[in-house]
N, C-alpha and C positions, 0 to 999 in steps of 0.2 A: 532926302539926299543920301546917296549911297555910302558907305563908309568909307574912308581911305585908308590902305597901310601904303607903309615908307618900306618900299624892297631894295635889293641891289639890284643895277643896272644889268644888262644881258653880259656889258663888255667886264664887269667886276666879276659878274658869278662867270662867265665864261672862259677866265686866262687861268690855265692849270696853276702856271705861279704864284698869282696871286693868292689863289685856294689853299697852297702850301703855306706862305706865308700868313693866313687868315690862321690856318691849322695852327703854328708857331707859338705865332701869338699868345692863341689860346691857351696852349701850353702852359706858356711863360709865366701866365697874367692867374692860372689857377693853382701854382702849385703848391702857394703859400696857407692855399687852404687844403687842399690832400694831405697836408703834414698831421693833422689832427684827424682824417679821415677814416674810417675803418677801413679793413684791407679788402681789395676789391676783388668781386668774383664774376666780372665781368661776360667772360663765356663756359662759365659750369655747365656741365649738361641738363639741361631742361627734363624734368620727368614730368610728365603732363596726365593730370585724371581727370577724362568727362565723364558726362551723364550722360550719356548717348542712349543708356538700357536704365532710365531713371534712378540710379544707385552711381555711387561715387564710385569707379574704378582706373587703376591702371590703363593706360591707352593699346598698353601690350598683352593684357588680359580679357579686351573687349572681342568678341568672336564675331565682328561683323567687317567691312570693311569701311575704314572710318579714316580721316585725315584730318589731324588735327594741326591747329598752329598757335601754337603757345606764341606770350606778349614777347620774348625774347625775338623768334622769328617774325611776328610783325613789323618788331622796331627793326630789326636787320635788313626790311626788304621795303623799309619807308613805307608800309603800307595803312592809309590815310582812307581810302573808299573801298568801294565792293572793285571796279577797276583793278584795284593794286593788291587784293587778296583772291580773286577769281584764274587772276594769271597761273598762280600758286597751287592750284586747285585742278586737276585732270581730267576728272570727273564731270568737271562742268562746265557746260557753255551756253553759251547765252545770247541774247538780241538787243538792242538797246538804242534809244535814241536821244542817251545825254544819260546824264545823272538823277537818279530816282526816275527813270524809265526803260527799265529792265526788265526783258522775263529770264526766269534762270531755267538750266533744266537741268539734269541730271542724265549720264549717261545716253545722252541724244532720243531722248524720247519727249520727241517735240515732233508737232507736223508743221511747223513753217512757219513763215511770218504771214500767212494768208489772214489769221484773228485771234494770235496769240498777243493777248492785254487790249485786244479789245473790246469796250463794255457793254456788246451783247453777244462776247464769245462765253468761253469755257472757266470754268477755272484753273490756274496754274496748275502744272503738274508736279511742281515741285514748294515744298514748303519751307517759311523764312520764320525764326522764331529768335527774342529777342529774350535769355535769361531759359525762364520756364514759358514765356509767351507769347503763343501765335503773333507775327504780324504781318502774314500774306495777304496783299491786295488781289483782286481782280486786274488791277491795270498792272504799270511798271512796281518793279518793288523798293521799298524803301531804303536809301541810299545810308545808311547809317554813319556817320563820320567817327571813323576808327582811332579812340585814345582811352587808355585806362581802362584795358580791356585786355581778359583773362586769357581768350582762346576763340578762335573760332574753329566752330565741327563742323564737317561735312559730310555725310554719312550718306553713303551710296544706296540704290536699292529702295524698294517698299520699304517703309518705311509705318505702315498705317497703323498696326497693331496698338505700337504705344503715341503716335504719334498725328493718328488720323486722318482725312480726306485734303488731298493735293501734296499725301506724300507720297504720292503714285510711284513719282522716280528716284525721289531723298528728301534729305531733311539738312537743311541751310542753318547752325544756330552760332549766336552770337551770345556770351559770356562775358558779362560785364565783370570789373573786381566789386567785391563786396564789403561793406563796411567792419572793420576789425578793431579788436581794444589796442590797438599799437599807435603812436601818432606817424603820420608819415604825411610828405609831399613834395611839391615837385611841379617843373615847366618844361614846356621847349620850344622855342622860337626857331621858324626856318624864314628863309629867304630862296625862291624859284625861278627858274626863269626858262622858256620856250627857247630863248634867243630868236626868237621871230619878229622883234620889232617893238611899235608901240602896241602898249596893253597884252605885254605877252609876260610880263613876269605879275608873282603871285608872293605868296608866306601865311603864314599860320603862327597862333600863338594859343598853348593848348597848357592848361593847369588844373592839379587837382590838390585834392587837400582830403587827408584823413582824419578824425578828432575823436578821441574818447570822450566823450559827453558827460557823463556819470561811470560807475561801476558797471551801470549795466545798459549802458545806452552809446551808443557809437555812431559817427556821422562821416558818408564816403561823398564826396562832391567834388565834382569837374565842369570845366565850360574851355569853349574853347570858340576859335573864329579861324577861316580858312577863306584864301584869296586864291583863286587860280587863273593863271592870267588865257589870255586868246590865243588860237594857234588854228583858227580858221576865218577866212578872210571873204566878205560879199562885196564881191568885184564891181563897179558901175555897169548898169547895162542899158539898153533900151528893147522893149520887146515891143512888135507891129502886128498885133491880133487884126488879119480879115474879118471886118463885120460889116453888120447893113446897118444903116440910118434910121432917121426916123419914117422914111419915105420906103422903105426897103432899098438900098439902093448901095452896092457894094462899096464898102469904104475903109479906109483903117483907122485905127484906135492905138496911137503911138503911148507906150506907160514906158517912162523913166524911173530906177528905183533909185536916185540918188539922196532920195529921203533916209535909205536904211544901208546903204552901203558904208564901209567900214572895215576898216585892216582889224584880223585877230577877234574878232566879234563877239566871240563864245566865251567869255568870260563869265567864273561862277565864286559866287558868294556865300558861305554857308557859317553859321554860328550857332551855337545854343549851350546847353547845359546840360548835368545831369546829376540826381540826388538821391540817395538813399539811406535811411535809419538801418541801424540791426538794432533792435532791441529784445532784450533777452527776459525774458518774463519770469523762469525761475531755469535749474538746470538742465531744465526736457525740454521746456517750448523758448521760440525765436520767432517774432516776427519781425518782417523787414516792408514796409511799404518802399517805393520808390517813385519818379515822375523823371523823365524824361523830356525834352524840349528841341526840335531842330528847325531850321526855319534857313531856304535856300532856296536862292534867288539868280539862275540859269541863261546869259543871255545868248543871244543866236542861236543856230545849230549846230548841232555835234554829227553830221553828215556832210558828208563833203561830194560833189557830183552835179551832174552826172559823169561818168569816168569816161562812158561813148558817145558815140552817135553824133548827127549832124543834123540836127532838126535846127530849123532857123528861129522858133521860137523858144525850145529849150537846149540853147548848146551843148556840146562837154565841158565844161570846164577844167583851169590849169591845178594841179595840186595842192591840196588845202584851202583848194575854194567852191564858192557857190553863186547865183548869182540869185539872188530873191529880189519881192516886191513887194513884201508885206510885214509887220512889226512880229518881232518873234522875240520870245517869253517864255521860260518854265520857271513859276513861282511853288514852292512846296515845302508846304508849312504843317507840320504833326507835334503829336505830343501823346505820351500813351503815362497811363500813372497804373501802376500794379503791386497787387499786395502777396508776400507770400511767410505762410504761417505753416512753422515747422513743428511738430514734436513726437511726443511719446504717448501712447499707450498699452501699458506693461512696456513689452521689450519692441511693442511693433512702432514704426514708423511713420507718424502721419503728415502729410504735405496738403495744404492750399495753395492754388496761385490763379489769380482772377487777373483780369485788367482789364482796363479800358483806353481803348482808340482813338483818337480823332486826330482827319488828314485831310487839307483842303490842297488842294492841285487846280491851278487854272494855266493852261498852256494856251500860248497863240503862235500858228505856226502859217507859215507858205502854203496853201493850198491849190497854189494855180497851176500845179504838175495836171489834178483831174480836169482842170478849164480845158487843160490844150488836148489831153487825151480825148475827150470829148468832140471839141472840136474838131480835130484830124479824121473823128470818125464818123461826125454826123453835122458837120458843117457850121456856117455862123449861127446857127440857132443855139449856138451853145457858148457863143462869145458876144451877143449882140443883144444888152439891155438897156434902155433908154430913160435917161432921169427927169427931175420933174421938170429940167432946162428944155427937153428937146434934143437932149443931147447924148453921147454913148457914153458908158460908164465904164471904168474900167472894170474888166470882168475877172482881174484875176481876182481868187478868192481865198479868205483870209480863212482858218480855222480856229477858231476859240472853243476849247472845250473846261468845264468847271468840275471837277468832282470832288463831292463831301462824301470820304469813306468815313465809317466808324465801324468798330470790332467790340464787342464784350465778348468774353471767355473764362470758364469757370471751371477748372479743375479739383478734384477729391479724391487722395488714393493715398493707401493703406500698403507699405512694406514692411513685410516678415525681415525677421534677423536676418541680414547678409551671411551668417558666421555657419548657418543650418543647413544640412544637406538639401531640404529644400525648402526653397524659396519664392514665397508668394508676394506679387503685386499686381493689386487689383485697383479700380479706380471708375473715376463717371465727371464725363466732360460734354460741356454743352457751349456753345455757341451762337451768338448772332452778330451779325455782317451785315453795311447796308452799303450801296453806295448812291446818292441822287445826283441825276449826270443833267447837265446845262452845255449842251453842245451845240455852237453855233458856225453854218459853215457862208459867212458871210460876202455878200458885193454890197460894198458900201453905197448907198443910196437909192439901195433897190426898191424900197417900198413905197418912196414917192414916189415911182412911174406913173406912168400912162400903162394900164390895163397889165399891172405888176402880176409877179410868177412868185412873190415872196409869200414865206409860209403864213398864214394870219398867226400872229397872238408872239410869233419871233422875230422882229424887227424887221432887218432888211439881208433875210436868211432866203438861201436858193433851195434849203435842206435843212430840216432842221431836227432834234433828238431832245426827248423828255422824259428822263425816264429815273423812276425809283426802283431801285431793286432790292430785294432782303434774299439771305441765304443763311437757315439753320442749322445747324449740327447738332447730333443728343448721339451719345456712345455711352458703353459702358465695354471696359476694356482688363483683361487678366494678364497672367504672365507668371510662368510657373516653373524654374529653374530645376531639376533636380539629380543631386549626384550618384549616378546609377553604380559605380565603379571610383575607385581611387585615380582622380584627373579625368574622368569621364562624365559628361554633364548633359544632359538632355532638355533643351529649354524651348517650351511651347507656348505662345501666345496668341487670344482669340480677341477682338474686337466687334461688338453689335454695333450697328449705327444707323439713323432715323435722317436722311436730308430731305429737307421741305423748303424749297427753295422758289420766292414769286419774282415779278415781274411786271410793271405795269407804266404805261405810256402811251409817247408815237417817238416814231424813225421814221421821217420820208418827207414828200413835198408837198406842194399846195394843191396839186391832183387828189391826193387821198383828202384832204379835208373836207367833212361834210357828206361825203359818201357811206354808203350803206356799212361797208368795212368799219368806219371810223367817224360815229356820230359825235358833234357837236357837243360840251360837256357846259356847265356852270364853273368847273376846275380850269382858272386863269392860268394856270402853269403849264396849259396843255391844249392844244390846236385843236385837237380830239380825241377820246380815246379809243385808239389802234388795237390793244390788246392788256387786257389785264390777266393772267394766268399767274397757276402754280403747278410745282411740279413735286413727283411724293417719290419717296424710294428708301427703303431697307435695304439691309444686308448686313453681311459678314466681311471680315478679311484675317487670316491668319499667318501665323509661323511658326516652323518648325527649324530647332537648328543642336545640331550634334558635335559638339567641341571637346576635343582630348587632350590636357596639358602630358604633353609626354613627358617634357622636363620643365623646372622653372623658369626656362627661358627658349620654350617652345610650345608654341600650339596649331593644332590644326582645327579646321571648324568645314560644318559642312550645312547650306543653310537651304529651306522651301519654302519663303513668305509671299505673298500677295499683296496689293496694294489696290487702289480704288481712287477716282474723281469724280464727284456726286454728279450726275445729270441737272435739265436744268429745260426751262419753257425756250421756244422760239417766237421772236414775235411777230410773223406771219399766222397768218388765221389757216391757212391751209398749210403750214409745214410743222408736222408731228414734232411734241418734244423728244430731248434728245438722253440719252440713260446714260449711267456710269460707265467708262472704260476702263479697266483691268488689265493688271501688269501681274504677272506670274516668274519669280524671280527664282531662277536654280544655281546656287554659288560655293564655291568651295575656296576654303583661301589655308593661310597659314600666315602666324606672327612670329617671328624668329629673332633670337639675341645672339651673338656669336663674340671670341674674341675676350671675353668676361666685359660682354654687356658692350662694349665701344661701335660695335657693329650690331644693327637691326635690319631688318627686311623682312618685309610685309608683302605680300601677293594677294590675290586672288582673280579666281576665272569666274565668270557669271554667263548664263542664254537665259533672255527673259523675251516670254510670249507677250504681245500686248494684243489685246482683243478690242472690239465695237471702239474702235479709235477713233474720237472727236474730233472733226475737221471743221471749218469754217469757210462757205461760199457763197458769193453774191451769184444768183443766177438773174436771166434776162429779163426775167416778169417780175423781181424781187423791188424794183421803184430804189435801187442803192440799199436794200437791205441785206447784211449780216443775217446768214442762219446757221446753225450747227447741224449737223448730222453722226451719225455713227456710222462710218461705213469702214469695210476692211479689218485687216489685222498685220501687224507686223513682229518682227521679231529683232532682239539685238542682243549680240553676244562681245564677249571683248575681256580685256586681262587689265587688271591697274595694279598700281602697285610703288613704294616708294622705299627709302635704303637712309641711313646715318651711319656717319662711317667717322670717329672720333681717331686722328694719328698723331697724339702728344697738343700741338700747338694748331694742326690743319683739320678743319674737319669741311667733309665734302659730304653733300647731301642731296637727294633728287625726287622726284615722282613723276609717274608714266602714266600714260592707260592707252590703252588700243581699242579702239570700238568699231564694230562694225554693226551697223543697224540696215533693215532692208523689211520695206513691204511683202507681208505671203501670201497675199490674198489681191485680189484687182478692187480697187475702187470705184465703184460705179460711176453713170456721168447723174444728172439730177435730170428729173421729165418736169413736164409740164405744171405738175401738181405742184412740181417744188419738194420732192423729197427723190430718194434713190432709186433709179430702174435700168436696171440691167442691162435691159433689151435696148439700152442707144448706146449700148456702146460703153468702153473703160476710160475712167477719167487718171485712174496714174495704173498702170500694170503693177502687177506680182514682180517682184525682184528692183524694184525702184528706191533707190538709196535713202534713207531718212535725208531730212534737211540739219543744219545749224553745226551739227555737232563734228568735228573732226576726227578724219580716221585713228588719228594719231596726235595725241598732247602729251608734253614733256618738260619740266622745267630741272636743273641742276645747278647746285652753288658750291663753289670752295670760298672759303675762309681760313684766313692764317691771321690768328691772336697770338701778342707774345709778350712778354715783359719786357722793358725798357727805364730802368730807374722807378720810378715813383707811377710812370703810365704804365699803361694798357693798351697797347696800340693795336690794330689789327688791319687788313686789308681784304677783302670781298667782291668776287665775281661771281655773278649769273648768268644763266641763257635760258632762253625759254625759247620753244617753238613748239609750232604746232599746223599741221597738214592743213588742204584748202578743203573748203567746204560749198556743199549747196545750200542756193538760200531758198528754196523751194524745192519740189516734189519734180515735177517738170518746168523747161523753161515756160513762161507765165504769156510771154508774146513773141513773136518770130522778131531777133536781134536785140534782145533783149539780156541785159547781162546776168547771170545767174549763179555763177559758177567762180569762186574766189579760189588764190594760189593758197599755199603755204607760205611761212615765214618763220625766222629765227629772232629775236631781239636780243640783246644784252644791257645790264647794268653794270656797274662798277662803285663802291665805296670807297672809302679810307676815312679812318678816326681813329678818335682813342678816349680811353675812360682815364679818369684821374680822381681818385676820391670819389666824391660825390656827380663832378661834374663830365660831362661829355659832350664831345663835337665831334661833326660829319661832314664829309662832304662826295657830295654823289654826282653822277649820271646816270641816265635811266633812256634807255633804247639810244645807249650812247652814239648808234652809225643810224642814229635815222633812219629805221627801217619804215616803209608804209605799211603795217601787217593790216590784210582789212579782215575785222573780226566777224562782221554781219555786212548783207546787204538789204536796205529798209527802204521801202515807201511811202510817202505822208498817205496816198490813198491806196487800196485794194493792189496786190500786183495784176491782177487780171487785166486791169485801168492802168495802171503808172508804172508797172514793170520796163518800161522803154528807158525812162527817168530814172530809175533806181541809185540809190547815193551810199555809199560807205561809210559805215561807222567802223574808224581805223585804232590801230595803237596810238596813245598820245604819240606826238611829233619828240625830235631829243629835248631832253631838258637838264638842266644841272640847278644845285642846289646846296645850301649849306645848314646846318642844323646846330645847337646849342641847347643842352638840356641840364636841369639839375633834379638831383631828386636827394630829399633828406628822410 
């Protein structure tokens, strides 16, 4: 049974008055305990120090370009998921088909949704790390539920030096708080709502606790549960697929989906915990193990579509809707435990931090976009299966995919005094990665036929995928600071690294089974096996970077690093594997305080080469298979950049970036063999715009905190927009939608702190804007690109919050 929370109704959280009055209240009802309160510092200026360059600095002293957000700015912009911190973020964009099905990128160095989180594409280009610990999937990235958390970085640019393979574009890290000898804790309870009807409100109720355990033992632990209600709706429908009989004899196959229809659908569920010791061994060494738990439960879809077209078996549909025929599900469930051991030898600096992964995912989704694509194009042979009745089955097909990821990761690195002109840190990290995929692309009933097409050894699969895969990592990585000049600093870093990454299974249908390609095995978990390979590659990736503090509260920095994503097998027998692509990053920026400190501004301009660009395509001999190749090269340059601007009581704050990305090289079309040739011709030209990432993202907030008696009140507006984007390279079929607008959203808050306690109450994309962020297909766009569906900005929502923390 699922759990239930008790929220306010749409018409309670919706009436501005009421919200006042809830505000009042609270007031009222808390101020007998502010009297004893210490005095509150509710919007001090936040001074915030990551690890971005593995040493604890100042964020205005880091010479990269880095965007951090302290837990101040979190709590300010209600932000809860990667959703509500990605906005925030300029630098990056992204695809997504719900919650923990994400690829992120960085600075638009993405080639599409053509087999980006695919599980026999590439790996990410960009990397997700939790603490000190990798936790980048292959597929979407892990949704993390944002509370009792220090900062999130986003660090633009290669990243690999210290940070290694798939931080081709940047580096995604999340900062949890750490356990401390102080006691402290604290709650917050909200109440949301879509105002969309029934199943559209949500809330959350989110607590941690701090404990000094002993002198020298300290205990940080949170849990928390989150309800979000629906705000997309599967309309009733009936779809009339042309097929033949049993007789061959044209006839239709009328499928009602009113088994799965349902207002608001998409309703998500997430809960878990999280735990960590600091234990202090004597005054030099710390270790802190910790364990982590989240466990969310996704229903319907988070695309809405299709927005065109007038196909009689897949409509458009009205706003915020869809029209499906089959049970849809994202369950995803992780847990990662990691240790990290801190200390001293002599005056240097030594760090451990290992951990271990595990993530099971099983989605089911709509897949009868490729039924009717098929059909449209090769007739009822592709909607016409006959069950053990005699009778036609319905053909649209269901998608079930299972993946068990798991990570181990082992870092050891050695830093020199921070204090010394120069500064060494050196280290060696290794890695393994596996993921075993159970992917089922099912018609229910298919295998009882008469003279069945289903795959042997996969039920009643039309297509079916088995596949384990491992991908290793081995580095040994330097970094060598040194101060050439008084405020002139010259810092170079080299990483080696070993990827050996296999591969082994089938992908495809019951035509390959039993054929020369793909013998028959004793291995039950496998039809046959298609292809077992591995794939080997060394190298390098560097950086170079030249930073002058001209004064205490100016720096300029000028940077040349590299970055890297390991290669990796394909599982066709005749398409070559495919090698690492490379990103070549040239940046120059500057960090600036002005005003005595109240004002900052941060810049920088970046052209970075990306070479042998990994793309993903199904060609026509490929039986539905996924292959990678290397083909082309592209380039993207662009300026980001963001400002704090502190005046007494107001303080207004923003971040930008302009990007322009564009292919410079032609990408071949694929020949026969299945790999690249020339000579038929170009599959995207030279000067062809990257996909995903917009020309232009920007977000800006004023805030006005003031005193008020005993409160703290304040008031907060946002805006965020950002330019339209493509969702592919070229359009993918003629009328095909590919190409999304811009859009602007806004929030709005009001609260106030009192003592210990605080309340909020908000809107968020308060005029209902539809900003569509991506456009996604359950199957290939080459296949479903007619279909194509939006994954949008949530719909408006309002909300109220209540927190205490002691």
């Amino acid at each position: 049974m699922r759990a239930k929370f008790s929220c306010l109704s749409p018409r309670t959280v919706k009436g501005a008055g009421i919200a006042a009055l809830l505000g009042g209240t609270i007031l009222a009802t808390t101020s007998a305990l502010a009297q004893s309160a210490p005095p509150t510092t509710f919007d001090a200026p936040e001074e915030i120090v990551v690890t971005a360059q593995k040493r604890e600095e100042n964020l205005q002293d880091v010479p990269i370009s880095i965007q951090a957000l302290g837990s101040q700015k979190l709590a300010q912009h209600q932000v809860a998921s990667f959703d509500d911190y990605a906005k925030l973020l300029p630098s990056v964009s992204y695809q997504s088909y719900g919650p923990g099905q994400s690829q992120i990128y960085f600075r638009g160095v993405t080639s599409g949704s053509n087999f980006n989180g695919s599980f026999g594409g590439s790996l990410p280009t960009s990397a997700l790390y939790l603490d000190e610990v990798p936790l980048t999937t292959i597929g979407g990235a892990v949704d993390l539920h944002v509370y009792d958390m220090q900062r999130v970085e986003a660090l633009s640019g290669p990243q690999g030096t210290l940070f290694g393979s798939s931080s081709l574009s940047g580096t995604l890290r999340l900062i949890t708080n750490k356990p401390s000898h102080k006691f402290e804790a604290g709650f917050d309870i909200s109440g949301t709502t879509f105002g969309k009807g029934a199943n559209s409100s949500g809330g959350s109720f989110d607590g941690f606790i701090n404990v000094p355990v002993t002198e020298t033992i300290a205990l940080r632990a949170s849990a928390f549960y989150q309800r979000d209600g629906g705000y997309i709706s599967n309309i009733p429908g009936v779809r009339n697929y042309p097929v033949e009989d049993v007789n061959g004899n044209p006839a239709i196959k009328s499928v009602s989906n009113a088994p799965y229809a349902k207002k608001n659908f998409n309703d998500v569920e997430t809960f878990g915990g999280r735990a960590a010791l600091g234990i202090d061994l004597d005054e030099d060494w710390t270790v802190t193990p910790a364990v982590i738990y989240q466990n969310q439960r996704a229903h319907g879809t988070f695309l809405y579509g299709p927005l065109t077209g007038s196909d009689p078996l897949i409509p458009a549909t009205g706003d915020l809707q869809v029209q499906d025929y089959t049970p849809e599900l994202n369950k995803d469930e992780w847990l990662q435990a990691a240790l990290t051991i801190h200390g001293k030898l002599g005056n240097w600096d030594i760090t451990y931090a290992g951990g271990y992964f595990s993530r099971h995912v099983d989605t089911l989704a709509d897949y009868s976009g490729y039924t009717v694509s098929y059909y449209e194009a090769g007739g009822p042979y592709y909607t016409s299966f006959i069950g053990a009745n005699g009778q036609n089955l319905d053909p649209s097909q269901l998608y079930h995919v299972n993946h068990h990821y798991t990570k181990q990761t082992h870092e050891l690195r050695m830093a020199s005094p921070g204090t010394e002109p120069v500064r060494v840190i050196a280290g060696l990290f290794l890695q393994r990665q596996t993921d075993r995929i159970v992917a089922d692309y099912i018609i229910p009933g298919l295998a009882a036929g008469p003279n069945s097409p289903a795959v042997p050894r996969c039920g009643d699969d039309i297509f079916c995928s088995r596949i384990n895969r491992v991908d290793r990592d081995y580095a040994a990585f330097t970094d060598v600071a040194w101060d050439i000049l008084p405020g002139v600093t010259i810092d170079a870093g080299l990483r080696l690294f070993i990827a050996r990454n296999s591969a082994g299974g089938f992908s495809g249908t019951a035509s390959r089974v039993g054929t020369a390609v793909c013998p028959v095995t004793s291995n039950a978990f496998l039809p046959c096996e298609m292809y077992n390979k591995t794939a080997n590659e060394s190298g390098e990736t560097h950086r170079v970077t030249v930073n002058w503090k001209v004064t205490g509260d100016h720096l300029l920095y000028a940077t040349y690093s590299t970055g890297y994503r390991p290669g990796g097998i394909n599982r066709l027998a005749q398409v070559a594997p495919y090698t690492a692509d490379r990103l070549t990053n040239y940046e120059v920026g500057l960090k600036t305080s002005w005003l005595d400190r109240r004002l900052t501004v941060n810049l920088s301009a970046f052209y970075e080469d990306w070479s042998k660009v990994q793309i993903g395509l199904t060609t026509p001999n490929s039986n539905g298979v996924l292959s990678i190749y290397n083909v082309g090269s592209a380039r993207v340059k662009g300026i980001e950049g963001d400002f704090n601007l502190r005046l007494g009581q107001l303080t207004l704050s923003g971040s930008g970036a302009y990007t322009d990305g564009k292919t410079k090289a032609d990408f071949c079309n694929i020949g026969a063999s299945g790999n690249p040739d020339c000579s038929l011709g170009i599959y995207i030209a030279s000067g062809t715009r990257l996909p995903v990432q917009p020309q232009f993202k920007a977000n800006a907030t004023a805030r006005y905190a003031f005193d008020w008696g005993e409160y703290r009140p304040y008031l907060q507006a946002s805006a965020n927009h950002q330019s339209g984007t493509d969702a592919y390279f070229v359009q993918p079929v003629p009328g095909a939608l590919w190409q999304t607008a811009g859009f602007t959203t806004f929030d709005f808050s009001i609260g106030a702190k009192i003592g210990r306690w605080s309340w909020e109450a908000f809107a968020l994309n308060a005029f209902d804007k539809r900003g569509i962020l991506s456009l996604n297909t359950v199957c290939i766009p080459s296949t479903c690109a007619q279909f194509a569906r939006a994954y949008a900005t949530k719909p408006q929502q309002f909300g109220i919050k209540l927190g205490m923390k002691y």
